[in-house]
C-alpha positions as CSV (number, residue, x, y, z in Angstrom):
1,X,23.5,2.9,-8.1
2,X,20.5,5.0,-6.3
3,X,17.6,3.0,-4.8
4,X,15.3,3.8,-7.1
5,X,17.6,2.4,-10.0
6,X,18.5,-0.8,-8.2
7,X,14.7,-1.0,-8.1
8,X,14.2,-0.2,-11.5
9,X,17.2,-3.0,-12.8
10,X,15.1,-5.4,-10.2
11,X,11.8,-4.7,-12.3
12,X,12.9,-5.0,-15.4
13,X,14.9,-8.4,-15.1
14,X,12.8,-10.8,-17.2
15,X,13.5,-13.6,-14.7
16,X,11.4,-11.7,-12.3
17,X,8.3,-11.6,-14.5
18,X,8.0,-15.6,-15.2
19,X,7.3,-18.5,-12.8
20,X,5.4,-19.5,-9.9
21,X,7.1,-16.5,-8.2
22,X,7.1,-14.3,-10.9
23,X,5.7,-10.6,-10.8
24,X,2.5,-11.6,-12.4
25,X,1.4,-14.4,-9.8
26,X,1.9,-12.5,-7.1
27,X,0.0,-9.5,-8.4
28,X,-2.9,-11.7,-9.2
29,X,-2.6,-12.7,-5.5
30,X,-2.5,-9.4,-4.0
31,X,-5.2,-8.9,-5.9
32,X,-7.1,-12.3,-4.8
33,X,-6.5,-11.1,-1.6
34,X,-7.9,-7.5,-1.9
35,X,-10.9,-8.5,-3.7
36,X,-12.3,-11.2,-0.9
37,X,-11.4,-8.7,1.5
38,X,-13.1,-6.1,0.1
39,X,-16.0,-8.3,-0.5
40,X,-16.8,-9.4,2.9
41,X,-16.4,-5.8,4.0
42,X,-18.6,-4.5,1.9
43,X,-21.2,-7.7,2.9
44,X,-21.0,-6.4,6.0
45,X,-21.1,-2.4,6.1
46,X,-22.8,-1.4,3.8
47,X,-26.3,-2.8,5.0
48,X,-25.4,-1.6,8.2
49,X,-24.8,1.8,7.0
50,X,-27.8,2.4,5.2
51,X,-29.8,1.0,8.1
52,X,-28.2,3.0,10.3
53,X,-28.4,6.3,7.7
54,X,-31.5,6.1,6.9
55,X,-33.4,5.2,10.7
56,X,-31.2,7.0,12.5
57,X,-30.6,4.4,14.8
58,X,-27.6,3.4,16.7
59,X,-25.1,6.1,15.0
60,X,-23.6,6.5,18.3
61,X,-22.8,2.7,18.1
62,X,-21.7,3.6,14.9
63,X,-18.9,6.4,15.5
64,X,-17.8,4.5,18.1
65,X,-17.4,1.6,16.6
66,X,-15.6,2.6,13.4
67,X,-13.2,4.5,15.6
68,X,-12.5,1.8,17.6
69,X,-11.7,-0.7,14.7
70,X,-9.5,2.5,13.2
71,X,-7.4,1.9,16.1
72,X,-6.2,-1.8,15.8
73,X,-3.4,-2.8,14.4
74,X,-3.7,-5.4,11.3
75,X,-0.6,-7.0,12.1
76,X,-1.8,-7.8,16.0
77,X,-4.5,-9.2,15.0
78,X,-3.0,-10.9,12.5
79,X,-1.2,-12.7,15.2
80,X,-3.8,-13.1,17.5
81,X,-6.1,-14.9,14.6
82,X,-3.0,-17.0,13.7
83,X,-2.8,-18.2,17.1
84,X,-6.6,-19.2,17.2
85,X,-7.4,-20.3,14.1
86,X,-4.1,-21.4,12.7
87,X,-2.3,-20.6,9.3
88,X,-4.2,-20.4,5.9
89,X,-6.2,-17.3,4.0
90,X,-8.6,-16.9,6.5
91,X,-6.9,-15.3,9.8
92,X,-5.7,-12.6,7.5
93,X,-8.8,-12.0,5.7
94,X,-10.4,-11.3,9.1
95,X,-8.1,-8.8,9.7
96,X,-8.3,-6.9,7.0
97,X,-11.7,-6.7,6.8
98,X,-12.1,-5.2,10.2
99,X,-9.4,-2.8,8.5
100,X,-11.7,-2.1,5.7
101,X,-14.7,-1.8,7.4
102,X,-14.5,1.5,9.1
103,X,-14.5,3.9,6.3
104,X,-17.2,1.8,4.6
105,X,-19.4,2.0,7.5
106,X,-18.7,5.7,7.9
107,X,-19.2,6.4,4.2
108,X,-22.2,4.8,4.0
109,X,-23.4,6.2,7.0
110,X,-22.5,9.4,6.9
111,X,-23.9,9.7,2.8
112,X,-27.1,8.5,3.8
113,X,-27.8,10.7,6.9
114,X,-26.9,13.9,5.2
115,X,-29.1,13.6,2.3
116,X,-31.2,16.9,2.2
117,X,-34.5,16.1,4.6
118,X,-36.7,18.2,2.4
119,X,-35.8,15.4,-0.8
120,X,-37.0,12.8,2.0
121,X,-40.1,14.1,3.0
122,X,-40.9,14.6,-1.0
123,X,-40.6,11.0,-1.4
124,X,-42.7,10.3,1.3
125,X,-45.2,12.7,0.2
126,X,-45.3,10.9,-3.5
127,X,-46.1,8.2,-1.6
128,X,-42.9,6.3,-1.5
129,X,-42.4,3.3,0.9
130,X,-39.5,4.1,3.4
131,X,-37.6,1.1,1.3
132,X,-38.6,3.1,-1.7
133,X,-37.1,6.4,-0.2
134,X,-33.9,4.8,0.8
135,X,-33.6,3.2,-2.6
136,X,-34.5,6.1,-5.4
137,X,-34.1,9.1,-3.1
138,X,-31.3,8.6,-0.1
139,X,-28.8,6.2,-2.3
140,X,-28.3,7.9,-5.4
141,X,-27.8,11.3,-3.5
142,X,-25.3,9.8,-1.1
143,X,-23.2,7.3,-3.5
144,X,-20.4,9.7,-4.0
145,X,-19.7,9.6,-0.4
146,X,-20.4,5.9,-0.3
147,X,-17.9,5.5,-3.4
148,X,-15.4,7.9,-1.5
149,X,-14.9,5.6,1.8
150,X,-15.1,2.7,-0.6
151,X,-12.0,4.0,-2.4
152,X,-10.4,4.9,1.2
153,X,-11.3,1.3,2.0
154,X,-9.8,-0.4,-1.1
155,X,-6.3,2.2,-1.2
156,X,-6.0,1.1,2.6
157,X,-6.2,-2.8,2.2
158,X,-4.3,-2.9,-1.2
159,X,-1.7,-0.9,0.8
160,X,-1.7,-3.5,3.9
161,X,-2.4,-7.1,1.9
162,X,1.3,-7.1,2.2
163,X,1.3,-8.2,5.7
164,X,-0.3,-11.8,4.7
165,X,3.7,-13.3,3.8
166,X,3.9,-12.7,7.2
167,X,2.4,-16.1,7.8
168,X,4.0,-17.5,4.6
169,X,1.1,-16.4,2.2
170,X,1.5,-15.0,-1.3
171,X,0.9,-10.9,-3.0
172,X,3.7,-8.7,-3.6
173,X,4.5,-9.0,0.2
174,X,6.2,-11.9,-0.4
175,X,8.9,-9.8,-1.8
176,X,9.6,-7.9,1.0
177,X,10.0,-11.0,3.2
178,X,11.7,-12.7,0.9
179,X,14.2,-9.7,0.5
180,X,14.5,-9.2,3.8
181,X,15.6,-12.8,4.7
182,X,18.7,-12.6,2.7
183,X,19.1,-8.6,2.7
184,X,18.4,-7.7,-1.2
185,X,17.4,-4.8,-0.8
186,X,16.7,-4.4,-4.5
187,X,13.7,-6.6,-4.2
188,X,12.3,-5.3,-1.3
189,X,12.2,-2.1,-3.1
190,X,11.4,-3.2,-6.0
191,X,8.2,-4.7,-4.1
192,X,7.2,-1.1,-2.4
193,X,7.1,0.4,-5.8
194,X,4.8,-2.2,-7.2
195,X,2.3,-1.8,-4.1
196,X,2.4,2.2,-4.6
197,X,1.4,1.7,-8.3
198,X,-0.7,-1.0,-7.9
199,X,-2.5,1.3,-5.4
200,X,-2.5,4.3,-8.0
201,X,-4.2,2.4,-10.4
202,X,-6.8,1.0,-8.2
203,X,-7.5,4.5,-6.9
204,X,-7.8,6.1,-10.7
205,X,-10.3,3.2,-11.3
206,X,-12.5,3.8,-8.5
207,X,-12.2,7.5,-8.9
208,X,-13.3,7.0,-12.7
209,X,-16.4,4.3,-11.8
210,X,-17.1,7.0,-8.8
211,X,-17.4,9.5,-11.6
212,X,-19.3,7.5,-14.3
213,X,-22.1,6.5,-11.6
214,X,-22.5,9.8,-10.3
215,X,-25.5,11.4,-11.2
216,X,-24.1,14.5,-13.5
217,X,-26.4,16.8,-11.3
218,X,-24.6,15.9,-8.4
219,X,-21.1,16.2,-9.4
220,X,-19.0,18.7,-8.5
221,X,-18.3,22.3,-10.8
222,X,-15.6,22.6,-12.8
């Protein structure tokens, strides 16, 4: 039997879809997982980004900084947090939300601080605080590129929640530990293939919501 039909038989085995184990739970915690991650992330970068997009100030620390978190690995610092601040949800929350924060921040960033100056300085010259600007002017021009490193953020962390049953948590990683331990293979397939569709179908929703709050004059011709 080919991999992809030993992963197929290892779906559709009813014993795998009931229990504490079962497919179902542990989509609901990948999902759990994703969510609060993406959450805190988006606590965090978005204000900055718009601050930073709309003053101008400290994009240098910006760049630098969202390069910078691009480059460390989740599972190292899953690790390292482990170490510090022992098992439990919260070491690899951390981690993934310095994961997720990067192409928020950019997004958001980048969206605002390309927004035509000319549509600026008319909302300034209607008499438009800069709050005002930055809310009716700056954010409704630049939420398709907001909504596209949100989408980047959320494909990338659905993708990497799996690392968290490497410190004996839940999600569909638990699979592929799991499998691993005792070399079925089927499960551990069967687990990539749930990720990769979980990860579809998170990115056709965001690409659809990205769509629907689009403003229909901004949205690319057919």
């Amino acid at each position: 039997m080919s991999f992809l039909g030993s992963a197929v038989a290892w779906l559709s085995d009813p014993g795998n879809w009931s229990g504490s184990g079962g497919i179902p739970v542990r989509l609901l915690e990948h999902l759990g997982y994703s969510g609060v991650t993406l959450a805190v992330a988006l606590a965090v970068a978005v204000p900055l980004g718009l601050w930073v997009g709309h003053t101008g100030r400290g994009s240098g620390v910006v760049v630098g900084l969202a390069g910078a978190l691009r480059a460390l690995p989740t599972l190292g610092l899953l690790t390292l947090f482990t170490l510090l601040l022992g098992l439990g949800a919260v070491p690899p929350i951390i981690a993934l939300v310095l994961l997720a924060i990067p192409p928020i921040l950019s997004g958001t960033y980048a969206g605002i601080a390309n927004v035509s100056p000319a549509l600026k300085d008319a909302g300034t010259a209607m008499g438009m605080t800069g709050a005002q600007v930055l809310a009716r002017v700056e954010l409704p021009n630049a939420l398709p590129v907001i909504l596209g490193g949100i989408r980047n953020a959320a494909l990338q962390v659905v993708a990497t929640v799996t690392v968290v049953a490497y410190i004996n948590l839940g999600g569909l990683g638990r699979y592929l530990i799991d499998g691993l331990a005792v070399r079925d293979y089927d499960r551990m397939l069967g687990s990539v293939v749930l990720v990769a569709l979980l990860a579809l179908t998170v990115d056709a929703a965001l690409a659809l919501a990205q769509r629907l709050a689009t403003s229909p004059g901004l949205r690319p011709a057919a």
